[in-house]
N, C-alpha and C positions, 0 to 999 in steps of 0.2 A: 455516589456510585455512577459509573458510566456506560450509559445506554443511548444506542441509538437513538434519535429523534428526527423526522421526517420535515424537510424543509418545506413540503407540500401541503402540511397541514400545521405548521407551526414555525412562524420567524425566529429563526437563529441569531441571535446576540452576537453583533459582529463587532470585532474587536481587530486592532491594528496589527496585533500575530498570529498567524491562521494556528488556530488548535488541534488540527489533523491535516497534515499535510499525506500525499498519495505520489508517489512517482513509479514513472516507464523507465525501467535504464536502459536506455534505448543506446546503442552504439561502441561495444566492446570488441565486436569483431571490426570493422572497420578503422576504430584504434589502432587494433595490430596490423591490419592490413595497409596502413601508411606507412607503417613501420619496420615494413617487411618481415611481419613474426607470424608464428600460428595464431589463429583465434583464439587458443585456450590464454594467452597470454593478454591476449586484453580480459578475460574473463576474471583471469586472476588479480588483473590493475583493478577492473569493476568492483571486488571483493573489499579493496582496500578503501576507496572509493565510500562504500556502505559505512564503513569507521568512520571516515571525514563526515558524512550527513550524520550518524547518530550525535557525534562531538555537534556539529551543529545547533541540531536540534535539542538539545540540552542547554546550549551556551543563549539562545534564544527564545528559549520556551516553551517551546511545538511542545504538547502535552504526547498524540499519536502520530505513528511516520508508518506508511504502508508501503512497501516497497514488493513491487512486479520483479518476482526471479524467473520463472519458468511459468509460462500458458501452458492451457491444455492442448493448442494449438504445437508449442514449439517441440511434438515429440515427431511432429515432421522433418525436422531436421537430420542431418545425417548421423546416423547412429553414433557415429568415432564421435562426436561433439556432444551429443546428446550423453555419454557415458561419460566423457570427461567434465560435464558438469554437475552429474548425478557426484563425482568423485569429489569436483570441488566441494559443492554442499556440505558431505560427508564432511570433509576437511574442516570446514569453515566453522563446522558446528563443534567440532574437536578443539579447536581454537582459540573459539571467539566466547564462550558460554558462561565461561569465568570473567572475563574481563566484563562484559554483560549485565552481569549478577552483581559485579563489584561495584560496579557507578548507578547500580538502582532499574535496569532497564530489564520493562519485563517482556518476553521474548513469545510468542505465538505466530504458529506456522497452519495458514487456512488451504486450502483446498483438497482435492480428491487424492489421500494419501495412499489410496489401498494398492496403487501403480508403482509405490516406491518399494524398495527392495526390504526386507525386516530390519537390518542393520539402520537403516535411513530410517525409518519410522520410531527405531526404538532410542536413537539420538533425538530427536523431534520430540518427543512423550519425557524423554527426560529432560532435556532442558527448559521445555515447559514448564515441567513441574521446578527444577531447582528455579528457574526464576521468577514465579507465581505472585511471590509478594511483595516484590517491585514495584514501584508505583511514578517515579518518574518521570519514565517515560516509554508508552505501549508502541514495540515495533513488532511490526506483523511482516512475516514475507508469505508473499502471495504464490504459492509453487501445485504443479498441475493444477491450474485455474484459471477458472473460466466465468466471466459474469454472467452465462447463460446457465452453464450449468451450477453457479447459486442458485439461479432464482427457481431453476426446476427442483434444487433439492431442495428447497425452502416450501416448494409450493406441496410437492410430495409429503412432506412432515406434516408441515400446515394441517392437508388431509385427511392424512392419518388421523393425527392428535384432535381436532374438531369434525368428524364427519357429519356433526350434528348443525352445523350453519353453512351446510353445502346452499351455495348460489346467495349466500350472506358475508363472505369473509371481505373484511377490507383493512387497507394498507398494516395494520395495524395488527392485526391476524397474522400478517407475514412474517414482521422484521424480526419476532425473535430469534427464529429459524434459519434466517440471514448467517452467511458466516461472520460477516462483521456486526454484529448484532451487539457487540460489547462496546461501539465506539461512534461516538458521533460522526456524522457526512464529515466529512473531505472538505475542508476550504478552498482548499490548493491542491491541484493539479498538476504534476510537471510532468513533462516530457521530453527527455534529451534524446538527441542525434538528429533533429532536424525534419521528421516524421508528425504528422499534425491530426492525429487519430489517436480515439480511447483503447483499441485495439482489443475489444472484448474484455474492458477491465473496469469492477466495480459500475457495471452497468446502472443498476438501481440506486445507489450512493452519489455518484455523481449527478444528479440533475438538477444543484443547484449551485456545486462546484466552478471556482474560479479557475480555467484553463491557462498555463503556461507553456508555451513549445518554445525551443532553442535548439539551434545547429550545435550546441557544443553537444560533445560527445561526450557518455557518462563520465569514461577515466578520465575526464579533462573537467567534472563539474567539483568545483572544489569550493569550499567556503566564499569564494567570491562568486561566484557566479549564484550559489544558492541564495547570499545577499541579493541580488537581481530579483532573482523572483522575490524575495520578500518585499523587496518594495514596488515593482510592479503591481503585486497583492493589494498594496496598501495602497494605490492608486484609483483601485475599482471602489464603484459605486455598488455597494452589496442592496438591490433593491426589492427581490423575492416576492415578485410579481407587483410590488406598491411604484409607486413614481416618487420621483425626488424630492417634493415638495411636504412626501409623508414622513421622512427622513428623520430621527431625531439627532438632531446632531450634538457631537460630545461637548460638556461644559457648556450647554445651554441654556 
C-alpha cells in the first residue's frame, strides 16, 4: 500500500527510475507566443503534452507523476486566460477519463477545489472515483495549490483530530493530512521553460527531491527530452545526509 514516508527520518531506497516523478509545466504561453498564436493555444499543445508524459511514465515505470496545472497563485492572471483554462480542464476531463481508466491510470486531483465551479468539481469526484482501482500508475494534477496552504490545512486537521498532544506533534502527526499523503516524496523534480524555482510547489515533499530545470518549454518536452532527465537522475548521488563512503552500492 502507498504511503508517504519522510526522507528526514528514514533512507529512501534509491533506485535507477525515480518512482515519483513531480513536474512545473512551465512555458505554454510563451510557446504560442513564438508562434504568433493566443496563449490558449499553447495551453492546449500543454494538454497534449500531459498524454506524451503519462505514455512515458508507463513505458519507463514511474509508478507516481504529479503534475502543477494551476497554483493558487495563478488566479492573478487575467481573468479571459484564467477562464479559458478553467474551460480547458472541463474539456480535458471530458476527454481524457476514459482513455485514463483504460490503460490502468489512476487519476487524483489535490488542492482547494471549493474555488472551482460545481460542473468542475463534479467531473473531478467522478473521474476519481471511475478510476479508483487503477494501480499503474498514480497521476495527480495539482490545481488551485499551494504548498503553503497544504501544509496550513494539514496542520489545521492535524489540530483538530489530536488536540490532545498540543506542543507534542511531530513530523509524523502531519503527513497524513498532507494532500499527497497517498505517495511517496518526489525523486524527481522537473521544471520546464527555463525558470529554476519550486514556485510554492510540494513545499514539504520536496526536501530531498532530485531538481531538474531546462529551457525547453513544456509543448516542446516530449519523450526525448523526458529521457534527459531520466538520466541526469541516474547521475546523482542520492546521499540523504550520509557521505559517499556510506553508500551501498548495487551488486556489491
Amino acid at each position: 500500500m502507498a504511503f508517504f514516508s519522510s526522507s528526514t527520518r528514514d533512507v529512501p531506497q534509491a533506485a535507477a527510475v525515480p518512482r515519483h516523478v513531480a513536474v512545473i509545466m512551465d512555458g505554454n504561453g510563451r510557446w504560442a507566443k513564438k508562434r504568433f498564436l493566443p496563449r490558449v493555444a499553447g495551453h492546449v499543445k500543454g494538454v497534449e503534452l500531459v498524454r506524451e508524459m503519462v505514455r512515458s511514465c508507463l513505458e519507463q515505470g514511474v509508478q507516481y507523476l504529479t503534475l502543477f496545472a494551476f497554483s493558487s497563485e495563478n488566479w492573478r492572471r487575467p481573468q479571459e486566460e484564467v477562464t479559458l483554462l478553467m474551460q480547458l480542464f472541463v474539456k480535458a476531463l471530458e476527454q481524457e477519463v476514459e482513455k485514463l481508466d483504460r490503460n490502468g491510470v489512476r487519476l487524483r486531483v489535490i488542492g482547494d477545489l471549493s474555488r472551482f465551479e460545481p460542473r468542475l468539481q463534479d467531473l473531478i469526484r467522478k473521474a476519481e472515483e471511475q478510476t479508483a482501482a487503477n494501480t499503474r500508475l498514480d497521476l495527480t494534477i495539482a490545481a488551485n495549490y499551494g504548498g503553503r496552504w497544504d501544509i496550513m490545512q494539514a496542520v489545521n486537521k492535524m489540530v483538530a483530530a489530536q488536540p490532545d498532544k498540543s506542543g507534542g506533534w511531530q513530523e509524523a502527526d502531519l503527513e497524513p493530512y498532507l494532500s499527497m499523503h497517498f505517495a511517496p516524496e518526489p525523486d524527481l523534480f522537473i521544471r520546464t521553460g527555463g525558470e529554476e524555482r519550486i514556485s510554492n510547489f510540494l513545499l514539504w515533499q520536496l526536501a530531498y527531491t532530485e531538481l531538474y530545470f531546462t529551457p525547453t518549454l513544456w509543448p516542446d518536452f516530449d519523450a526525448a527530452e523526458f529521457g534527459k532527465a531520466i538520466a541526469s537522475f541516474q547521475q546523482r548521488e542520492r546521499r540523504f545526509g550520509r557521505t559517499s563512503e556510506q553508500l551501498v552500492k548495487p551488486n556489491a
